[in-house]
FIGULUM-353965 format. One record per atom (N, C-alpha, C, O): x, z, y; residue in one letter. Coordinates in steps of 0.2 Angstrom, whole numbers, padded with zeros to 4 digits, always signed. Each point is the difference from the previous one (the first is absolute). Last residue first. Layout:
XZYA
...
END
This chain:
+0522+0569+0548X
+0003-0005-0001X
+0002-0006+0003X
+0003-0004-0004X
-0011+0025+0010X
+0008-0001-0002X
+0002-0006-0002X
+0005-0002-0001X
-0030+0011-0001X
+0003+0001+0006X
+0008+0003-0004X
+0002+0004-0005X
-0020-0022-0005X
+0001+0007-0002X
+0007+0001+0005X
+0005-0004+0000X
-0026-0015+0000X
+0004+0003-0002X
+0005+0007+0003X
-0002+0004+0005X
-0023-0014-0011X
+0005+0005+0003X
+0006-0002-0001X
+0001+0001-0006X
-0019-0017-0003X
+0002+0006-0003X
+0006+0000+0006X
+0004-0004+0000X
-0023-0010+0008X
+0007-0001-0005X
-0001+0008-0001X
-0003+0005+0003X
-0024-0012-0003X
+0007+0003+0002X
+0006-0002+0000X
+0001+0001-0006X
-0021-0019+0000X
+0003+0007-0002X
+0005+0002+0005X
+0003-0004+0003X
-0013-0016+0000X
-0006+0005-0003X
+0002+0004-0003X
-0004+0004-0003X
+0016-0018+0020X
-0003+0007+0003X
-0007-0001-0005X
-0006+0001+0002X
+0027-0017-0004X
-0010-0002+0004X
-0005+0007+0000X
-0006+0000+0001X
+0028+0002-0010X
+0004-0004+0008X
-0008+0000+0001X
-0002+0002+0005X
+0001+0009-0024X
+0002+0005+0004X
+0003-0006+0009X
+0001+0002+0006X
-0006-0011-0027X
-0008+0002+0000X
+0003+0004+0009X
-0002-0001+0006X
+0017-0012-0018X
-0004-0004+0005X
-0006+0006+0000X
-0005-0002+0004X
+0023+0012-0014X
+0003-0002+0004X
-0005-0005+0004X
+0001-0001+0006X
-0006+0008-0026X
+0000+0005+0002X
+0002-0002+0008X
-0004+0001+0004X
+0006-0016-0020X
-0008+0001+0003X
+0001+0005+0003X
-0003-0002+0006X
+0024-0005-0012X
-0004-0004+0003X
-0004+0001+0002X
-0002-0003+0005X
+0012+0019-0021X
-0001+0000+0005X
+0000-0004+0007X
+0002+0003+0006X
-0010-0007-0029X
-0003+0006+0002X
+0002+0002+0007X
-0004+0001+0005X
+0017-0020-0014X
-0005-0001+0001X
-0004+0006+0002X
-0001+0000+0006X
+0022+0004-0014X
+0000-0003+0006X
-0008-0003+0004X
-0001+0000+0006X
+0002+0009-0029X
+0004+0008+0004X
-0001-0006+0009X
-0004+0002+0004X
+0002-0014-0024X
-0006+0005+0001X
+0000+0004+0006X
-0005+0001+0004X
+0020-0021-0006X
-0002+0004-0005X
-0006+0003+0005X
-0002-0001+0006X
+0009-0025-0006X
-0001+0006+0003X
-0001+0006-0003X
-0004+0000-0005X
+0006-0024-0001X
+0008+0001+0002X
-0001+0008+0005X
+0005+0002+0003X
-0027-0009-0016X
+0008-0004-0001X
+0005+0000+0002X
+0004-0002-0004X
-0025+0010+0014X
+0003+0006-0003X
+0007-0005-0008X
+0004+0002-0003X
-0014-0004+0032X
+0002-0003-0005X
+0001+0005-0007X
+0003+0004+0001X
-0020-0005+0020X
+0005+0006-0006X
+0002-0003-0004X
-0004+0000-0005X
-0009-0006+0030X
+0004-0003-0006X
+0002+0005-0004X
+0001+0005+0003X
-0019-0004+0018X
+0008+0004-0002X
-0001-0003-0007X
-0005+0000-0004X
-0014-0008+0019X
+0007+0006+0003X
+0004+0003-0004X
+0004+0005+0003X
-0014-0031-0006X
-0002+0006-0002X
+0005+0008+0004X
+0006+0001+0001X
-0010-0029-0002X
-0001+0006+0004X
+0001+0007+0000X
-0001+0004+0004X
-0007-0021-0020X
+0004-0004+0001X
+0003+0002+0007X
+0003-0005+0003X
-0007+0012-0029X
-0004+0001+0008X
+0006-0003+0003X
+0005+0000-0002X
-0012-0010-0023X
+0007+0008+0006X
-0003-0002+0005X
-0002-0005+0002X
-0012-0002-0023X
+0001-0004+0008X
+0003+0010+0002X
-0002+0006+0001X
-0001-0019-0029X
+0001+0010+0007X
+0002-0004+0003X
+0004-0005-0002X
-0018-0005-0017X
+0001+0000+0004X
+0004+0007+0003X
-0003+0005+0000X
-0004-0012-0026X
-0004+0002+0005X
+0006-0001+0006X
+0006+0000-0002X
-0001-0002-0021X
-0007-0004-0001X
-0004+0001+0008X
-0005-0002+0002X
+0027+0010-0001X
+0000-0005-0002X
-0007-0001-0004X
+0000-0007-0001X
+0004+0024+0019X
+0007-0006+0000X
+0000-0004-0007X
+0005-0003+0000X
-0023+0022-0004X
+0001-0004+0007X
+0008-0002+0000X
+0004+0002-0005X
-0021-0003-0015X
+0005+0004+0004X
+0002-0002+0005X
+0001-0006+0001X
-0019+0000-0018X
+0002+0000+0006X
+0004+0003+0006X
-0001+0000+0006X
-0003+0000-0031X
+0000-0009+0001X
+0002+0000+0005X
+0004-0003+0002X
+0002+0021-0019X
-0001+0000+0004X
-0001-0008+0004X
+0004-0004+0001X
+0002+0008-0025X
-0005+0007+0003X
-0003-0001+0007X
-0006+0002+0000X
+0027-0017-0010X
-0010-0004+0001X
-0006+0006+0000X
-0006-0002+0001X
+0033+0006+0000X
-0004-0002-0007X
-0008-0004+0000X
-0004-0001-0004X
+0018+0004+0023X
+0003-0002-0002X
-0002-0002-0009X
+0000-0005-0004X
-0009+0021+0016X
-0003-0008+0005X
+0003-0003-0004X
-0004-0002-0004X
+0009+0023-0003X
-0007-0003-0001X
+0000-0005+0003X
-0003-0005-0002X
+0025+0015+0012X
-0002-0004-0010X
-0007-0002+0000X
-0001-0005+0002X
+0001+0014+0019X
+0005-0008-0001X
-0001+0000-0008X
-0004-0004-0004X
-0003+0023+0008X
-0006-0005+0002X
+0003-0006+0000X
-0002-0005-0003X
+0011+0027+0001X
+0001-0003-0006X
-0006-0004+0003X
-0005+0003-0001X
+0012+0011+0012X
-0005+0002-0001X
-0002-0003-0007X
-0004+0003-0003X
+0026-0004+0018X
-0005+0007-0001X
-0004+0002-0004X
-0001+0006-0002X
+0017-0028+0007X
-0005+0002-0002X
-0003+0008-0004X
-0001+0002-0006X
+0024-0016+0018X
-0005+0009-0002X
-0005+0000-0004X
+0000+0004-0004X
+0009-0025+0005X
+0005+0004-0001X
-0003+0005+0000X
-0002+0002-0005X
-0013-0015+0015X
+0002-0003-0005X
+0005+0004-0006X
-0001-0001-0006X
+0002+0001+0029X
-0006+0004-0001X
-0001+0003-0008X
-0001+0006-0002X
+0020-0021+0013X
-0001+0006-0001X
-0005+0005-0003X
+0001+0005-0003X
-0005-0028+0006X
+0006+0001-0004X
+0000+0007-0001X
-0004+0003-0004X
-0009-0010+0021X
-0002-0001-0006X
+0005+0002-0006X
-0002+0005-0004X
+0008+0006+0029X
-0001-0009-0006X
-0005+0003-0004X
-0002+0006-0001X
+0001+0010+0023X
+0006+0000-0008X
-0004-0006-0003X
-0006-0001+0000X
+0000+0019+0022X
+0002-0007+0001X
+0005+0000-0009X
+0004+0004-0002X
-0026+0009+0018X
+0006+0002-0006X
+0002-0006-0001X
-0004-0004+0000X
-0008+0009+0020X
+0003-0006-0003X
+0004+0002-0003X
+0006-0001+0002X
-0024+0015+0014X
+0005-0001-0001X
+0002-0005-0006X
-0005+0002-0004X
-0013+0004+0026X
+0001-0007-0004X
+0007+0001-0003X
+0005-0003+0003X
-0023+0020+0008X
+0008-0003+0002X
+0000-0003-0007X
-0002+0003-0005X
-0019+0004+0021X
+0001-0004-0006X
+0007-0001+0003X
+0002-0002+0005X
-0009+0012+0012X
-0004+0004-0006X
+0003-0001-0006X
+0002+0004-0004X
+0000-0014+0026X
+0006+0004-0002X
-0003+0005-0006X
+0002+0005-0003X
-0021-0018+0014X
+0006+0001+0005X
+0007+0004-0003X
+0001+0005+0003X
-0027-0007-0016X
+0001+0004+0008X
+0010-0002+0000X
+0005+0004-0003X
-0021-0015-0017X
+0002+0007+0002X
+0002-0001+0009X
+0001-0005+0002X
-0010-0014-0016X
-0004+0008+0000X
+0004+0006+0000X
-0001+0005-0003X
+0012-0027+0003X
-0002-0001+0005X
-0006+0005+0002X
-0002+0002+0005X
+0020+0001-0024X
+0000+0003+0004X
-0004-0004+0008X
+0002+0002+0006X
-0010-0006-0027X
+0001+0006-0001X
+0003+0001+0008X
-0004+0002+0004X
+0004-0022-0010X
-0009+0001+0000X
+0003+0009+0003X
-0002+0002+0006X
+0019-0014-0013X
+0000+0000+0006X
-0006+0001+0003X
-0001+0000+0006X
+0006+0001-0032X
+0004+0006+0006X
-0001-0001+0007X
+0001+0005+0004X
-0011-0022-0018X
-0003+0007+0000X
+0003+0006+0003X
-0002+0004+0003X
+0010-0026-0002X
-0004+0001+0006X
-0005+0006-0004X
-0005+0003+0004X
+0026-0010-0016X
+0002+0002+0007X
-0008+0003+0003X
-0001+0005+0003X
+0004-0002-0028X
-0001-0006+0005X
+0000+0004+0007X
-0003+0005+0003X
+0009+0007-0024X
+0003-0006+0001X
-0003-0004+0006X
+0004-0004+0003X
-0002+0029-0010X
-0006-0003+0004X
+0002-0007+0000X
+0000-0001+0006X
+0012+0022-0018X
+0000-0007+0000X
-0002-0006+0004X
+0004-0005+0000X
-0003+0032+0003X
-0003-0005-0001X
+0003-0007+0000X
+0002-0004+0005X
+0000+0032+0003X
+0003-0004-0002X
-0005-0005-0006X
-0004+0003-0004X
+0004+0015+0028X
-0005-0004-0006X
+0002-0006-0002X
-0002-0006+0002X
+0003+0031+0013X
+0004-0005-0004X
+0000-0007-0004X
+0004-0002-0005X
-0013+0019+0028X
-0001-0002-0008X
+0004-0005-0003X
+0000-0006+0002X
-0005+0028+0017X
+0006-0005-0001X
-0002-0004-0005X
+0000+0004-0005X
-0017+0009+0021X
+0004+0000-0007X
+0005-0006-0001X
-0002-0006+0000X
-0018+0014+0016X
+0007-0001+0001X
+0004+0005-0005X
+0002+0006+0000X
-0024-0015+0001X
-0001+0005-0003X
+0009+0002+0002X
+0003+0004-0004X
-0007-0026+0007X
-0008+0005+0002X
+0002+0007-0002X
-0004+0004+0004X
+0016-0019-0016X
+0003+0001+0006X
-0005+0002+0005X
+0003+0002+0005X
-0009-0004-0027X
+0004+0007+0000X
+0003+0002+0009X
+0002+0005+0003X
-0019-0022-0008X
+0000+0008+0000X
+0004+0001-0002X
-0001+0006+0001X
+0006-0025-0002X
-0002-0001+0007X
-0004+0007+0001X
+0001+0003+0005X
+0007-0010-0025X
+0002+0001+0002X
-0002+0002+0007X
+0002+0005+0002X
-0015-0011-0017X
+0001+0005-0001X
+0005+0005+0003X
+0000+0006+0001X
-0005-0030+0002X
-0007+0004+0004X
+0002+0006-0001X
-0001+0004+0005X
+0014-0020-0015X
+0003+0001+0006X
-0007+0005+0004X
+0000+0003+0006X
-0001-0006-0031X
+0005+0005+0002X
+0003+0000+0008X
+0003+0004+0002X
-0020-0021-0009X
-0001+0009-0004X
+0006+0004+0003X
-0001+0004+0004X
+0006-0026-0002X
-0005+0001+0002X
-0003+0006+0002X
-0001+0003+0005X
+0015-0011-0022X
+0004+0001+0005X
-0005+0004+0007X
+0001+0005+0003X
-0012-0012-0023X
+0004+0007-0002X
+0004+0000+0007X
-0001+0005+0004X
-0009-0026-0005X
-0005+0006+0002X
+0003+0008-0003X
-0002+0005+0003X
+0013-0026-0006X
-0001+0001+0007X
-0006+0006+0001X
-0001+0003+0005X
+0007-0009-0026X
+0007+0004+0003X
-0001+0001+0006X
+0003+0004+0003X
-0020-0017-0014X
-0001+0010-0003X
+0006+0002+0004X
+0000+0005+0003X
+0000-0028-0002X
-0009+0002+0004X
+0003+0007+0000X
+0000+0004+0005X
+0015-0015-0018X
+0001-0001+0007X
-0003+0002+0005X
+0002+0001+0006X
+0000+0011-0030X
-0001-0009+0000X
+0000+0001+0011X
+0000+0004+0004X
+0001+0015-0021X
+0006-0003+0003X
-0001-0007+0001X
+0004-0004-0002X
-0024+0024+0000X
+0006-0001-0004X
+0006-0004+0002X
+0004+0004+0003X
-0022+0018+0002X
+0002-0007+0000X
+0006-0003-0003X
+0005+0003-0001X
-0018+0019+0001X
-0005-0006-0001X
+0004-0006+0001X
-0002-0006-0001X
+0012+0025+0006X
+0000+0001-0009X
-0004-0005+0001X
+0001-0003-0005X
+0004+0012+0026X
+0001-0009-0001X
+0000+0001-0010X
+0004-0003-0004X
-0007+0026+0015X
-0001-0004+0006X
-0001-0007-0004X
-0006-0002+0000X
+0017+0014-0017X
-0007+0002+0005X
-0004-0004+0005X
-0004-0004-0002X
+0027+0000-0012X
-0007+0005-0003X
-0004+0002+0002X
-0003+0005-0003X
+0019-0020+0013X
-0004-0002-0002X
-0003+0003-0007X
-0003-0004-0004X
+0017+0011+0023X
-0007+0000+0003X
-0004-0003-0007X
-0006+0001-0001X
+0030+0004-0005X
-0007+0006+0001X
-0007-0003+0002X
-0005+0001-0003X
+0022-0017+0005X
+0000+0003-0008X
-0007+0005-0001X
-0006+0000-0003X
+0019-0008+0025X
-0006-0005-0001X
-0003+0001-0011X
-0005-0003-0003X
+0011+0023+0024X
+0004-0003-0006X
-0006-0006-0003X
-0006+0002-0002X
+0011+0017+0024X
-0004-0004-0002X
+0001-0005-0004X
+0003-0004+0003X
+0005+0026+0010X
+0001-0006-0003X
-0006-0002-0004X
-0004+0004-0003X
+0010+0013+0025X
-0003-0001-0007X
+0001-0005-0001X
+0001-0003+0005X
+0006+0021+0014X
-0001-0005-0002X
-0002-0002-0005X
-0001+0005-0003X
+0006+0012+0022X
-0005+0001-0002X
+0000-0007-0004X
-0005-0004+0003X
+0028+0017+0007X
-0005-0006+0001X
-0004+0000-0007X
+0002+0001-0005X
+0015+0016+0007X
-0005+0002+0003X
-0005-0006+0001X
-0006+0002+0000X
+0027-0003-0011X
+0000+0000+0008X
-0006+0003+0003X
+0000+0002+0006X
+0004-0007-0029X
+0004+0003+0003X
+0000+0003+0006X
+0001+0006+0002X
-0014-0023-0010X
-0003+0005-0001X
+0004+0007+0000X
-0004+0005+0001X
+0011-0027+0003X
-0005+0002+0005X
-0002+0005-0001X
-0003+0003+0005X
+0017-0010-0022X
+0006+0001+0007X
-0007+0001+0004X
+0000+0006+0003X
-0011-0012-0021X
+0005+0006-0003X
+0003+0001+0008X
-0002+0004+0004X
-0009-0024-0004X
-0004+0004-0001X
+0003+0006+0000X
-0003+0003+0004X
+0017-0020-0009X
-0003+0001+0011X
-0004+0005+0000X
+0000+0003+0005X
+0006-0010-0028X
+0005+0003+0002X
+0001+0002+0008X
+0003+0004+0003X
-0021-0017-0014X
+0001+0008-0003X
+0006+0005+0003X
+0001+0007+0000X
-0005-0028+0005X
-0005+0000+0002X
+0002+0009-0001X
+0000+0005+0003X
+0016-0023-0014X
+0001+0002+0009X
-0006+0005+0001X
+0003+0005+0001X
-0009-0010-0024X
+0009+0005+0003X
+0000+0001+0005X
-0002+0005+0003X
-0015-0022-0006X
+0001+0007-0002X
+0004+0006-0001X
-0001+0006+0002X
+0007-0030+0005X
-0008+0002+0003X
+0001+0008-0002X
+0005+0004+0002X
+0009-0022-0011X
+0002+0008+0000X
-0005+0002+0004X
+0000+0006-0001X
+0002-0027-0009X
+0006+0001+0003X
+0000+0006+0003X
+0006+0002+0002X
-0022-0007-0021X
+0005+0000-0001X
+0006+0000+0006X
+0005+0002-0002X
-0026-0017+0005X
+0002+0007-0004X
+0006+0000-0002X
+0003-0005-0001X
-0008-0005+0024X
+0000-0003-0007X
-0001+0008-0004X
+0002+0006+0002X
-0007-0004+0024X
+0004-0002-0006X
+0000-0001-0005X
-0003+0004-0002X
-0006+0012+0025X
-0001-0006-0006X
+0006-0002+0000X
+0005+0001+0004X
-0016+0020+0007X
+0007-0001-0002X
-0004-0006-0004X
-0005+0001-0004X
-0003+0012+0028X
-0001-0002-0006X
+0006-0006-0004X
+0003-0005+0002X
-0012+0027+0015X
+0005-0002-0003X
-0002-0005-0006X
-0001+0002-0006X
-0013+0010+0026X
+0000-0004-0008X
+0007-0002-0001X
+0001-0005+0004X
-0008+0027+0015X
+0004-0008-0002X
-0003-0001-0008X
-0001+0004-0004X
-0002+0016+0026X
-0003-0003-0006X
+0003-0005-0002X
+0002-0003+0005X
+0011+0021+0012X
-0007-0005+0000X
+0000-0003-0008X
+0005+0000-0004X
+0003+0026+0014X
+0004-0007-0002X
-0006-0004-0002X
-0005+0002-0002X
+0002+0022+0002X
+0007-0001+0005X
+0006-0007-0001X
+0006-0001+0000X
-0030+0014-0008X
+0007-0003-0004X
+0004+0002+0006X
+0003+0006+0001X
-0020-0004+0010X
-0001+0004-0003X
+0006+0000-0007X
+0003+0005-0001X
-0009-0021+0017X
+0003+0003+0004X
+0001+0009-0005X
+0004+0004+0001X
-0013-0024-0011X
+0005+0000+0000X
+0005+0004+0006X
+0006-0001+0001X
-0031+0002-0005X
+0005+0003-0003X
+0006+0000-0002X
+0003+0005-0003X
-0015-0012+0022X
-0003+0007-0002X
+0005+0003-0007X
+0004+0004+0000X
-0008-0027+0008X
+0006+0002+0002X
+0001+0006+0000X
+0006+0002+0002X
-0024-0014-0013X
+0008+0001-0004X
+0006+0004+0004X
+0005+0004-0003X
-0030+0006+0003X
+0001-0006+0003X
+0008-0001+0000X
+0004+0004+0002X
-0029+0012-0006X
+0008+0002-0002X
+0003-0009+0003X
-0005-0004+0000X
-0017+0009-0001X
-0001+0006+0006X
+0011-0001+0000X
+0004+0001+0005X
-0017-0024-0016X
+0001+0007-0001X
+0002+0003+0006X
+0001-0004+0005X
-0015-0020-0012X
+0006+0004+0004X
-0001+0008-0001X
-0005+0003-0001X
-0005-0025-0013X
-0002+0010+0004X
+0005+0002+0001X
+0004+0003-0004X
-0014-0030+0001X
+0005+0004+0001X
-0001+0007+0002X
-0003+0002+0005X
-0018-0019-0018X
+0005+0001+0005X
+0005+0006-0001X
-0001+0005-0004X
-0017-0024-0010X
+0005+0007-0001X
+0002-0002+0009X
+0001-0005+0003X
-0016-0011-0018X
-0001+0004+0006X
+0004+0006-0001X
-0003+0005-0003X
+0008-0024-0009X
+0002+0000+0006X
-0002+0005+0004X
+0003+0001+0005X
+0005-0006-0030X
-0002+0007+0007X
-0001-0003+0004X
+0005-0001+0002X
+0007-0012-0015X
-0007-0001-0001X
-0003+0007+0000X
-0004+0002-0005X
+0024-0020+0013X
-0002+0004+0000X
-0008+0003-0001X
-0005-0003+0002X
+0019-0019+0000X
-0001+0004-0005X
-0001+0007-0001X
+0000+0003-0006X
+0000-0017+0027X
-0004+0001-0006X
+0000+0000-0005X
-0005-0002-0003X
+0009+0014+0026X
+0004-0002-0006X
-0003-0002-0004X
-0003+0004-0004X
-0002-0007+0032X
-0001+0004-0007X
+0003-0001-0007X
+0001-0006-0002X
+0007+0006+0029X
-0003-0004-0005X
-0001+0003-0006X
+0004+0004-0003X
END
């Protein structure tokens, strides 16, 4: 069925001479979107940065993807109203879907507040593609860190539409991995992911070391 907001239509697909499992045989581990939502402020970033660094140790071919960054480039045209966050979300699940084409691990922390834009995202990927992980922290707490200082501006009337309170967060309601980071440090959560990527065979376990 034809997409109709799509305004190419006359374009078609150029399969390449090169093909994912060509290169993922080439890494030595398959392609994944990891992708991290959550209120701001409950640590998206940290965790994403922190899984990034441990993959990159390992030799695993990974990248992050930061809901901040894309938006000096890629999404600088958009703004924060309901229509612009579904289409940033949007933007970045296409983006993603090359990197895991391209069998690259990618990381991509985002607020994405609305459940059915995340689940648009993982019904365009391929089977075990899309992992759904769930920085999990209150309002309250968030509210407490404020990283960014964006709760004060709301607070001060700078900001109208912040997500969890001039704006909506729908928590996945499924998601493969929880990370509490409220009653979770840092160190335990990293290695949770570590520990779900390595059970569902997209990374190697690390060796263990004979005698032990």
């Amino acid at each position: 069925m034809a997409d109709p907001a799509r305004k190419s239509p006359n374009v078609s697909w150029q399969n390449g001479l090169v093909i994912r499992a060509d290169r993922e045989t080439q890494r030595g581990h398959r392609g994944a979107a990891l992708w991290f939502t959550g209120l701001s402020g409950s640590g998206k970033s940290t965790l994403a940065g922190g899984l990034e660094r441990a993959l990159y140790l390992r030799g695993v071919a990974a990248y992050g993807l930061d809901g901040d960054n894309v938006r000096h480039g890629l999404c600088s045209d958009l703004g924060f109203s309901p229509e612009d966050r579904s289409e940033n979300v949007r933007r970045i699940g296409e983006v993603a879907k090359l990197f895991v084409d391209a069998g690259v691990i990618v990381l991509c922390a985002f607020v994405s507040p609305y459940r059915a834009d995340r689940d648009r995202i993982r019904s365009n990927m391929e089977p075990g593609d899309f992992v759904e992980l769930y920085v999990k922290a209150s309002l309250e707490t968030c509210q407490k860190r404020d990283p960014k200082g964006l709760y004060k501006a709301a607070a001060g009337g700078q900001i109208t539409n912040m997500t969890g309170l001039g704006q909506p967060y729908e928590a996945p309601l499924n998601p493969e991995l929880t990370l509490d980071t409220e009653s979770l440090s840092n160190e335990v959560n990293l290695a949770a992911m570590l520990a779900f990527l390595e059970h569902h065979g997209y990374i190697a376990p690390v060796p263990t070391p004979i005698g032990r």
